[in-house]
C-alpha positions, -999 to 999 in steps of 0.1 A, spaced: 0 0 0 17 31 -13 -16 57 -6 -47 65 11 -77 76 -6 -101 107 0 -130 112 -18 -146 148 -16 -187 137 -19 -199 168 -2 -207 192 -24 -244 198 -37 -251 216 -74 -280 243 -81 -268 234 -119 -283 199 -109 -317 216 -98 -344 194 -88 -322 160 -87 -302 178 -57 -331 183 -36 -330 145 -30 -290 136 -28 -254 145 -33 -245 145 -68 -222 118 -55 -246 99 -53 -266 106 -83 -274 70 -104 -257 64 -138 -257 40 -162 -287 23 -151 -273 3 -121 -240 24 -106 -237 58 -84 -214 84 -97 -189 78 -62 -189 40 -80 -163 51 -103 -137 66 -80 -143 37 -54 -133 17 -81 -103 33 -91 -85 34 -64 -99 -3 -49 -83 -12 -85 -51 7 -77 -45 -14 -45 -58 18 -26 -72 -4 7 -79 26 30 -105 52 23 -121 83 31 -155 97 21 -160 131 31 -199 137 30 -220 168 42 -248 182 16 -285 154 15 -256 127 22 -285 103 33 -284 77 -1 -248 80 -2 -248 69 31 -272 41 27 -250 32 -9 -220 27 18 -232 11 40 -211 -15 32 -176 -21 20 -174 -56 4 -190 -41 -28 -152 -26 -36 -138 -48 -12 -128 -24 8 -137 -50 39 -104 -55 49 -87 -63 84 -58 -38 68 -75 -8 57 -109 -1 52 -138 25 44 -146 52 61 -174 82 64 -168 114 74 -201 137 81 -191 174 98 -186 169 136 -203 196 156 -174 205 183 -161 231 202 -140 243 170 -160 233 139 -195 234 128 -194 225 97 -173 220 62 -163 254 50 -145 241 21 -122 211 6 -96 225 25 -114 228 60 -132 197 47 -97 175 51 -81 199 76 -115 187 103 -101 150 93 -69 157 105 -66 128 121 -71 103 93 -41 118 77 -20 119 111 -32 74 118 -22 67 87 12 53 73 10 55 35 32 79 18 10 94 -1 -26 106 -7 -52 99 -36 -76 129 -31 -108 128 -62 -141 144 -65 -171 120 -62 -192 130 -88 -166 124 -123 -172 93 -144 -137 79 -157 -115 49 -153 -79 60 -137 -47 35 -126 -35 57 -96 -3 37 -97 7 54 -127 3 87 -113 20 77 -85 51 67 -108 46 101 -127 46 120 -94 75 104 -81 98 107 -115 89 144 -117 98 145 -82 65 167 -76 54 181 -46 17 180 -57 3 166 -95 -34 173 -105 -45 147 -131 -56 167 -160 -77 166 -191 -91 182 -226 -125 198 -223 -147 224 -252 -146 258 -250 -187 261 -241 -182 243 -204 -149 258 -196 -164 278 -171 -177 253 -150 -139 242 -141 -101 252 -131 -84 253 -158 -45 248 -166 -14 262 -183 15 236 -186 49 244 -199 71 220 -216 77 198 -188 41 191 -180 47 218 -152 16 239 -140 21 275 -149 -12 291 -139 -43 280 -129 -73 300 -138 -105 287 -115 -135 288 -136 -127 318 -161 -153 330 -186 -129 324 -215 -98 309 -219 -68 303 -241 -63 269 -229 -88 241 -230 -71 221 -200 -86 214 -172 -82 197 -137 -101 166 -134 -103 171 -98 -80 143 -92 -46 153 -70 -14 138 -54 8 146 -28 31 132 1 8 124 31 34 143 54 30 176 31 -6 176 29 -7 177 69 14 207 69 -3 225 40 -33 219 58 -21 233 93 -9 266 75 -42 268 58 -59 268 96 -37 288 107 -46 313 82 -82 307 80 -82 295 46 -105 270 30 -104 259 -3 -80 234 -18 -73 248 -54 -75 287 -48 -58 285 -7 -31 256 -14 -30 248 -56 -34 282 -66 -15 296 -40 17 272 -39 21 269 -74 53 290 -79 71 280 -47 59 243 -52 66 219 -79 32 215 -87 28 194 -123 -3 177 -146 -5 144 -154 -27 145 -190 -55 121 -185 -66 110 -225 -92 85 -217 -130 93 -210 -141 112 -183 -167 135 -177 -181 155 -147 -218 152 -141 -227 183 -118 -253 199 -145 -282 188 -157 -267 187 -191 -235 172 -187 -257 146 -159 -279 136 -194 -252 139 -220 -232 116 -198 -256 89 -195 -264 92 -230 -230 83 -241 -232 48 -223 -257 41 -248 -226 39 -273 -208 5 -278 -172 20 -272 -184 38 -240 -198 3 -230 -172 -14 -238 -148 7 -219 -161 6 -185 -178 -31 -186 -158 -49 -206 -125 -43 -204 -101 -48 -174 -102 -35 -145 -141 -33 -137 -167 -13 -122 -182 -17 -90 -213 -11 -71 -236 -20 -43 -258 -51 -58 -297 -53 -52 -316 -90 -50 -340 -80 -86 -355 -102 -106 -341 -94 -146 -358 -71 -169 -393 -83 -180 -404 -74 -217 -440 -84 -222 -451 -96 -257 -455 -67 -286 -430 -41 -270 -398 -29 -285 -363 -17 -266 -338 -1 -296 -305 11 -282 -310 12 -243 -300 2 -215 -327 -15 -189 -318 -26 -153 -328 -50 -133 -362 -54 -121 -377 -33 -145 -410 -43 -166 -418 -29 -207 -446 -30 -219 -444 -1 -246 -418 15 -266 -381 25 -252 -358 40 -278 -325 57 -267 -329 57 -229 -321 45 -200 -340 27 -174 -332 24 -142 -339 -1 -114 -375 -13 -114 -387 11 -131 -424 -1 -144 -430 12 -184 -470 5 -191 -487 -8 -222 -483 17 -254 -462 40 -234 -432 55 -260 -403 68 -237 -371 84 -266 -338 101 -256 -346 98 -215 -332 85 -181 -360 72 -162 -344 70 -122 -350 38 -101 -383 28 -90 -405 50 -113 -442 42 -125 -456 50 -158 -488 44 -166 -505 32 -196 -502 54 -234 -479 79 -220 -455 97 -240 -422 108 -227 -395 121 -247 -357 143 -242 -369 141 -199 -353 127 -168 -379 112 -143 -365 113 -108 -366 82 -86 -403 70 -72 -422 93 -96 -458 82 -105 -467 87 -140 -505 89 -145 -516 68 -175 -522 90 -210 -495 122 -200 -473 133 -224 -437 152 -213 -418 170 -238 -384 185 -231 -380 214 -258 -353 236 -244 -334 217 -233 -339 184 -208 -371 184 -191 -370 171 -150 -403 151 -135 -414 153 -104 -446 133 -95 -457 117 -68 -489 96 -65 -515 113 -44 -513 99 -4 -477 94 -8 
């Protein structure tokens, strides 16, 4: 064991609107049976990463109940393990006031622990990472800290840090969230550094009253420390919009997506539920989608996703949508570019349209 892992899971997004009422957008399904925290659990369990930390705060209640237990990563170790880490009401601290505060009130964590160095990643990006070969990179450079970067367009470039490297994969300048920029990489909210370090970066950020990870220790540090980015060229996306939350589903409806996570080594994992498999009744018709267990068709599905036991009634037509878990729709409805949140009832003959842009639905049967 070379590292310990943190995982920020925290943070709630008004981009995510309605679908944040209900959870972290840790926690937020994808891909019909996984959570968004799935993928970096994965990671680093893949990575031989035995001992982890999930810092939680904002409507951490599913993620919670999705953790409550290890074996799914096999994190159930005698060495190691996984751990959760709501706010603590103390004398000193009420609650997280950033990333930084966030690992600075989990002190100890850092101080038990004998691993040289620390995995820290954001809970709500979909990718597939070897930590081990960061690890390599970080010692070779002979970095103090090294932020896994990617590519990303010029229209979401605001919604993340964004990097210049010189020559030597060295960070130059950091520019958190501009409103334009040269540059098109970006951090992938995936960072390195000695264990030993972090504790005293972390100290001097108290000290200070400082808060924030990127602006109070990357931004900050980045001409006195040797602060480099290790270019990530695989997928990965982040899924704290609305947008990028649908677009990003909607690309595990292609085959290389697929393909990626589910088929080829190392795997995916996530907590398993006891469901019967997907029922299609006589006369209905699934064309490029993805249907989880437990769920019944009875209608049309093109070019959507259906989560678990999700309930599709006779002539019902559901196109280009992600139907959460648990959802009924009643008989000759019509759904089409929409995301249904978890335990909606559908009455039987609606019809939902999203125009501009992706349409969220919110019903509940009456009583309930």
């Amino acid at each position: 064991m070379r590292a310990i892992g943190i995982i920020l899971a925290g943070g709630n997004s008004k981009k995510m609107r309605e679908l944040a009422d209900r959870r972290t957008v840790a926690a937020m399904p994808v891909a019909g049976c996984f959570r968004s925290i799935d993928f970096a659990l994965s990671n680093m369990t893949n990575s031989g990463i035995q001992k982890v930390a999930v810092l939680t705060q904002y409507n951490a209640r599913s993620l919670n109940e999705h953790l409550g237990s290890s074996k799914w990563w096999n994190f159930g170790r005698k060495q190691g393990g996984l751990f959760i880490y709501p706010p603590a009401v103390t004398g000193d601290s009420w609650w997280y006031k950033g990333t930084a505060d966030a690992l600075y009130q989990n002190l100890s964590f850092l101080r038990n622990s004998r691993e040289q160095y620390v995995v820290i990643a954001s809970g709500d990006c979909i990718y597939k990472l070897d930590f081990d070969k960061v690890m390599d990179y970080h010692a070779e450079k002979g970095a103090d800290v090294t932020v896994v970067c990617t590519e990303c367009t010029n229209d979401e470039i605001s919604r993340f840090g964004v990097l210049t490297l010189d020559e030597d994969s060295r960070i130059r300048a950091f520019d958190e969230k501009p409103t334009f920029s040269e540059s098109t990489t970006i951090s992938a909210g995936i960072y390195i550094l000695r264990r030993r370090l972090l504790i005293r970066l972390l100290e001097q950020c108290a000290r200070e009253g400082r808060t924030d990870f990127v602006r109070d220790i990357l931004i900050r540090y980045k001409d006195t420390k040797k602060i480099y980015g290790y270019r990530m060229n695989t997928y990965w996306s982040n899924i704290a919009t609305v947008e990028s939350y649908f677009r990003t589903n909607m690309d595990f409806l292609k085959p290389e997506v697929r393909d990626y996570f589910f088929r080829q080594y190392p795997g995916v994992y996530s907590k398993m539920d006891d469901n019967p498999p997907a029922k299609f009744f006589s006369g209905s018709s699934v064309k490029n989608s993805l249907v989880a267990a437990g769920s019944i068709v009875d209608g049309v599905v093109e070019n959507s996703i259906l989560f678990k036991k999700v309930y599709v009634g006779k002539g019902c037509i559901i196109r280009n949508s992600i139907i959460l878990n648990d959802v009924f729709i009643g008989n000759n409805t019509t759904i089409e570019n929409c995301i249904v949140e978890s335990r909606s009832y559908i009455k039987a003959d609606a019809v939902y349209h999203g125009e501009d842009g992706v349409k969220i639905i919110i019903e509940q049967k009456k009583g309930t």
